[in-house]
N, C-alpha and C positions, 0 to 999 in steps of 0.2 A: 582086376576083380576086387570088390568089396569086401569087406569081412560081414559074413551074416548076421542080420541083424535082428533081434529080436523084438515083436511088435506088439506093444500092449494092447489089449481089448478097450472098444471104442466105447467112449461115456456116452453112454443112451440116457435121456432124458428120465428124472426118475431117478437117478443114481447118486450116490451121495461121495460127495469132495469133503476131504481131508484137508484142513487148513494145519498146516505145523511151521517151526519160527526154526530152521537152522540156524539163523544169522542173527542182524542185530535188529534188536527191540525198537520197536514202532515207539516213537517220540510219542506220541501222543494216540490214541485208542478212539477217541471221539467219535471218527471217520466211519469206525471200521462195520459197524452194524449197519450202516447205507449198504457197503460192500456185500455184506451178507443179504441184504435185503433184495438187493439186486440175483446172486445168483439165486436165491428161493426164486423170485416171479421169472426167471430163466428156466423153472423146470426142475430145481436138484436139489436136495437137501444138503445141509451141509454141519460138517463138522469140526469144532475147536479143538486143539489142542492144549493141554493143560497149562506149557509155560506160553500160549498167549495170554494169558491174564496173569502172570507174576507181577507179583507189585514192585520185587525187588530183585531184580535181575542183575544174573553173574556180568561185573564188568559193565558194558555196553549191549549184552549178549540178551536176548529171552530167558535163559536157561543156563546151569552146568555142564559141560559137554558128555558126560552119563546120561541126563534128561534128553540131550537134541539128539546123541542119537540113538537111543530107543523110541524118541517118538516117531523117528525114520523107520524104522525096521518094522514097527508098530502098524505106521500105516501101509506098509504094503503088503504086511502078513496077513492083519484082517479082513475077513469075507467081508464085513461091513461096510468097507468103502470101497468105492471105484475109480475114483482118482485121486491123485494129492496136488495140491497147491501152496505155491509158501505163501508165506507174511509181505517176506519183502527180504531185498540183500541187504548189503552192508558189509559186515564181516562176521566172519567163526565159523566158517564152514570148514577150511581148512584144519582146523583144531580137531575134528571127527572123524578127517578122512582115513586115518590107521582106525577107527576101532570100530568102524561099521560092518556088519557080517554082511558081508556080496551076497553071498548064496538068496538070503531072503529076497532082495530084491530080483535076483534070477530066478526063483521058484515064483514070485507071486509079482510078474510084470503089472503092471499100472502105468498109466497116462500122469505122469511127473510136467507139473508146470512152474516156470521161474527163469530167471537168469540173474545178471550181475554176480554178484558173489556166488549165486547157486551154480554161476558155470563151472563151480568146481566139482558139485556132486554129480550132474551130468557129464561131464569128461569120465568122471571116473565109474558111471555106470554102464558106460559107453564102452571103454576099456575095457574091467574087468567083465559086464556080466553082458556086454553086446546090446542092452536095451537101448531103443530110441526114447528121448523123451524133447520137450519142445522147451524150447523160450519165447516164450507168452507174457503176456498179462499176469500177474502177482494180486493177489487180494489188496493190497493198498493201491493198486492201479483201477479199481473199481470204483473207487470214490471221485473217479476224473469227473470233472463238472459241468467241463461241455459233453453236453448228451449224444452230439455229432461223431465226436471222436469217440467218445467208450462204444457207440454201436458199431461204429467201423473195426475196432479193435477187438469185437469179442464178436462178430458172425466171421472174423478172418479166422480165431482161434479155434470157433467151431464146426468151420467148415474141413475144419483137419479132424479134431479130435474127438466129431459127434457124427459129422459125415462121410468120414473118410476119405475125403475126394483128394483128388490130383490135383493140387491147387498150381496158378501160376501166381506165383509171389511178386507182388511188387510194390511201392511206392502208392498210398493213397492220393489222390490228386491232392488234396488238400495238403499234405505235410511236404511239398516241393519235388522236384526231380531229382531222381539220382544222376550223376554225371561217367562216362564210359569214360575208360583210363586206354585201354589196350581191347578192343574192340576184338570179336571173336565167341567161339564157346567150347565149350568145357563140361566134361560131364565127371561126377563124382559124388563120394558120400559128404553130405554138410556135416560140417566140424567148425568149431570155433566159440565165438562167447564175447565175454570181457576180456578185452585185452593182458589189464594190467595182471589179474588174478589166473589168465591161460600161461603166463610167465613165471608164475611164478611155482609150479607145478612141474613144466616142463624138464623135460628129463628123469622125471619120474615114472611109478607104473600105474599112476592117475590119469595117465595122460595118452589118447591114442596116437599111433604114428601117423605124420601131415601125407603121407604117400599114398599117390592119387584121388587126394580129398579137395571137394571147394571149401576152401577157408572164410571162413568170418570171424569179423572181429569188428567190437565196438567201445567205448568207454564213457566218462562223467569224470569233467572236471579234470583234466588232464590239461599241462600245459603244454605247449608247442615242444620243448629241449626234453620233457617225459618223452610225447608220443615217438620224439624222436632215436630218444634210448631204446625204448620198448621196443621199437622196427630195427633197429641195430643189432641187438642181442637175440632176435628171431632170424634175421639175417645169417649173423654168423655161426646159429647154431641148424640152419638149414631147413627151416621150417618152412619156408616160401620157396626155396628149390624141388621141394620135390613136391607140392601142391601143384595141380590141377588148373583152377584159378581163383580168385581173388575176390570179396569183399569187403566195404568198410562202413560203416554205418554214421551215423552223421556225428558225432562226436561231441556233443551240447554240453556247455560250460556253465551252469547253473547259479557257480559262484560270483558270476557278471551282477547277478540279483544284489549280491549284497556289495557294492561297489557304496552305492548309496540312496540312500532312501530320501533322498531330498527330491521332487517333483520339477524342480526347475530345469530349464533349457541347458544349462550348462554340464550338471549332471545327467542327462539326455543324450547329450552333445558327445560327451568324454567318453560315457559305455555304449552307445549303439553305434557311433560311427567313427570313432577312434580304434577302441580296445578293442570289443569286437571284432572288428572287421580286419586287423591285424592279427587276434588269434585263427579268423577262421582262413586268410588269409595263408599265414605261416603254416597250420596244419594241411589244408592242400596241398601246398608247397609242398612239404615231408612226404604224403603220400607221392605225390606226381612225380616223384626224386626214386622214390623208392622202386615205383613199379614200371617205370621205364629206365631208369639205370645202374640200380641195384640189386635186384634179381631181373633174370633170367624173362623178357615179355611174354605173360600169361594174358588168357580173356579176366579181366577186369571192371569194377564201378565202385565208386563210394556213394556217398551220401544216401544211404538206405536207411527208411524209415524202422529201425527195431529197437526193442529194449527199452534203452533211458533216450525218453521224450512223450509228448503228447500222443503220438501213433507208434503203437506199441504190434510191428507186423510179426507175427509169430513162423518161430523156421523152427521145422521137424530135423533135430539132429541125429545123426546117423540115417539118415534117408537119401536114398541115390536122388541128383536131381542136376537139371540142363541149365547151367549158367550164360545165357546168352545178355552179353557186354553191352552191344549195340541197342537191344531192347531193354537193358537193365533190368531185367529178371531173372528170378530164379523157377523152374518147375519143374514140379515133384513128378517123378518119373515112378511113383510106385505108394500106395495109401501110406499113412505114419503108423495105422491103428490096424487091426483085424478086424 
């Protein structure tokens, strides 16, 4: 049995989104009214929060951690809005996670979209107050430039959280196949996120128990001897024994970009089929080590298109759903939304 779960009311066109910055401050602003432009002719009005426009932000952060989070609590109290959606990850979420009042977000459930660093307020809404909420698309993910991929990535996100439908999750063709590790299925509540920042939570009361759950997990910029830490220290702390079964998402190294900016074949040569192919190489490796000889064989797949990358497939967390391995899918056994 699951733990029940609490299901926000579904954004109906016409409804207005909450944009608010838990984490770190958007480099640069330029983008960001495309984004907005974009959900207006989507149907929705939309809302700013006040520390996205700070000119001069705590740290690396939008805001002071007093400002981030009451503008959390802010927007889920108010009848004005119907959904929230962040800025973007990065970090500071965790700096909030003691001084957020639960209760509000349990009295006044909303359709929560985000991930990376926000898998930490999701774990912990999940936790304490049993809401589902999704990792989606984020407002700086709107400013994606191929047109192909932002529609693919936001009729995925509204077919959950405007239609409510039973979606079967999978892999856009365009962004490659995922690959089956331990073939089979599995049925469970989705839990999981960003790797690095689900670790660092862990064992806390942020954080739901991995028992009987399908796991996910994804990250940026992580080297091969990290991912391999990070599956170590979930290992021995039993996070992958009592899970259900397994995903892993495609793991994209972003920092290959700045290898170097020289245009020549050699520079060509060095990061698309040297480095590369040695990082993606050794990380397979870690996983394929892990989930056939170091826990316990579960139904299994990696390279799933979520989060951090071009195709951004959005998974309804805390919602029961059918992980079958061999089809490399996930589906939703029950709507996200009311």
């Amino acid at each position: 049995m699951h733990e029940p779960i609490i299901k926000p009311p579904r954004l109906r066109k016409g409804g207005t989104i909450r944009i608010i910055a838990p984490s770190s401050a958007a480099t640069s602003t330029s983008s960001l009214p495309k984004a907005v432009k974009f959900l207006e002719k989507q149907g929705f009005k939309v809302s700013l929060a006040t520390s996205m426009i700070r000119e001069s932000p705590t740290r690396y952060l939008t805001a002071g951690d007093a400002t981030r989070k009451n503008e959390i609590e802010n927007a889920f109290r108010s009848d004005k809005y119907d959904a929230v959606m962040v800025l973007q990850g990065g970090a500071g979420s965790i700096d909030i996670l003691n001084n957020i009042d639960y209760d509000v977000i349990k009295d006044h459930p909303k359709v929560f979209i985000g991930y990376s660093d926000i898998t930490l307020l999701q774990l912990a809404f999940m936790r304490i107050t049993h809401m589902a909420s999704f990792q989606g698309p984020m407002l700086v993910d709107l400013t994606e430039e191929d047109g192909s991929a932002l529609e693919t990535n936001w009729n995925n996100l509204i077919n959950i959280i405007n239609k409510g439908e039973e979606v079967v999750i999978r892999n856009p063709t365009e962004s490659g196949w995922a690959k089956s590790i331990n073939d089979g299925k599995a049925k469970g509540q989705l839990m999981g996120g960003n790797l690095t920042v689900f670790s660092l939570v862990l064992g806390t009361k942020y954080i739901p128990d991995s028992r009987g759950k399908i796991l996910f997990f994804e990250d940026v910029n992580v080297e091969p001897w990290m991912l391999d830490n990070l599956l170590a220290s979930l290992v021995m702390k039993g996070v992958f024994k009592k899970a259900n079964g397994i995903v892993f998402g495609q793991l994209p190294n972003y920092s290959l970009e700045n290898i170097s900016d020289s245009q020549t074949a050699t520079s060509y040569l060095v990061k698309h089929l040297f480095i590369e192919d040695y990082i993606n190489a050794t990380m397979h490796s870690t996983l394929q080590d892990l989930l056939t000889n170091k826990i316990a064989r579960k139904p299994s797949f990696i390279e799933f298109a979520c989060c951090h990358g071009k195709y951004i497939t959005t998974l309804p967390m805390g919602i029961k759903v059918l992980l079958d391995a061999e089809q490399t899918t996930l589906t939703m056994l029950e709507p996200g939304v009311e």
